[in-house]
C-alpha positions as CSV (number, residue, x, y, z in Angstrom):
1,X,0.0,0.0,0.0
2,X,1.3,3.4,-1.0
3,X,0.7,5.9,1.5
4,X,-0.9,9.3,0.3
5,X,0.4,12.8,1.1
6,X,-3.2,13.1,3.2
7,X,-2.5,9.7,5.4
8,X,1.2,11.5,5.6
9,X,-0.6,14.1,7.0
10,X,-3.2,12.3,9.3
11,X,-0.3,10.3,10.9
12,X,1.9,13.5,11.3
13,X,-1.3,15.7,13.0
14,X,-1.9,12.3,15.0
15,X,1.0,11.9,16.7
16,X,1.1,15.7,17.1
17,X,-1.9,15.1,19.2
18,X,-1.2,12.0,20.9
19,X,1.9,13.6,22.5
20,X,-0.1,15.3,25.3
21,X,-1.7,11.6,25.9
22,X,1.6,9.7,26.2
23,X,2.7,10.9,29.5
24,X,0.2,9.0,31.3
25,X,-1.0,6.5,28.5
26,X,2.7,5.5,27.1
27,X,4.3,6.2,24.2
28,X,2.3,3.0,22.4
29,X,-0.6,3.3,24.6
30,X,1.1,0.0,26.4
31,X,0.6,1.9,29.7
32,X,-2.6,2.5,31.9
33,X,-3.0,5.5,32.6
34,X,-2.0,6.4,36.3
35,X,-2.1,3.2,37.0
36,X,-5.9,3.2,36.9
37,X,-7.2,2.9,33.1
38,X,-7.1,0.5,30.4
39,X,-4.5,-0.4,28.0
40,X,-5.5,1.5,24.5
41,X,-3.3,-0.2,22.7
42,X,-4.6,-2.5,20.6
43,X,-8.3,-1.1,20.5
44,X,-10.1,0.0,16.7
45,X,-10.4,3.5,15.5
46,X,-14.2,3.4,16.7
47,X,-13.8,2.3,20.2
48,X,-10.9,4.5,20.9
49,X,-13.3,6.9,18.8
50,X,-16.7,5.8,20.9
51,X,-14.0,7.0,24.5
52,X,-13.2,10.2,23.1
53,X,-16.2,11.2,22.6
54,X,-17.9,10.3,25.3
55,X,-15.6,11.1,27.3
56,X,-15.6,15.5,25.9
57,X,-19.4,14.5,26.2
58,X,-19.3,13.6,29.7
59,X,-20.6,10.0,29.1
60,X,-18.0,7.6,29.4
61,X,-15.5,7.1,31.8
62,X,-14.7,5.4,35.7
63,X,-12.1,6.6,37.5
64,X,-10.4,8.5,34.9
65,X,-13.7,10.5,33.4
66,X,-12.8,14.1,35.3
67,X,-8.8,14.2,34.5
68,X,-10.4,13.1,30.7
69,X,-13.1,15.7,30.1
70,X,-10.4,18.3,30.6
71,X,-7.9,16.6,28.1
72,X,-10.5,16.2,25.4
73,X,-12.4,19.5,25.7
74,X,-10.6,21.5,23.4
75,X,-10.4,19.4,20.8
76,X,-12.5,19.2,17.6
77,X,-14.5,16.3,16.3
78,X,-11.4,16.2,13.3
79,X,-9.2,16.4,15.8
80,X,-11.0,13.4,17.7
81,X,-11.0,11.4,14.4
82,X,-7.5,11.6,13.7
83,X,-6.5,10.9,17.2
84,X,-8.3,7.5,17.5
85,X,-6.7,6.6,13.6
86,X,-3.7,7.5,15.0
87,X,-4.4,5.2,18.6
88,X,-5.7,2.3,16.4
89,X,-2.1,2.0,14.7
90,X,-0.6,1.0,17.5
């Protein structure tokens, strides 16, 4: 498979974004986070999608839903979608 200038781009803008996420999450996602979440690596565009959004919804989440909501609110539904593209590669 020949990657495009626009999956060139989506990777790059991906792990742009995921750099604020590996502190706690690993640079893989191999990590959970503070000890407390699950492992993300390994999980599909949409769950890692269905997370995100719930979690900047304020609908998903355990133990980790009120340091999440403040990682996630700023970021736009694109931003969401390239994120989790970028997570599922792992």
């Amino acid at each position: 498979m020949v990657e495009t200038k626009k999956d060139t781009n989506v990777t790059s803008k991906g792990k742009s974004l995921y750099l604020k996420c590996a502190g706690c999450h690993g640079q893989n996602g191999e990590m959970k986070a503070l000890g407390k979440s699950q492992v993300i690596k390994g999980w599909d565009k949409d769950k890692v999608l269905n997370a995100l959004v719930g979690y900047k919804e304020g609908t998903y989440g355990a133990a980790m839903k009120g340091v999440m909501i403040a990682q996630v609110s700023s970021l736009s539904k694109e931003d969401l979608e390239v994120l989790s593209e970028y997570i599922a590669s792992f």
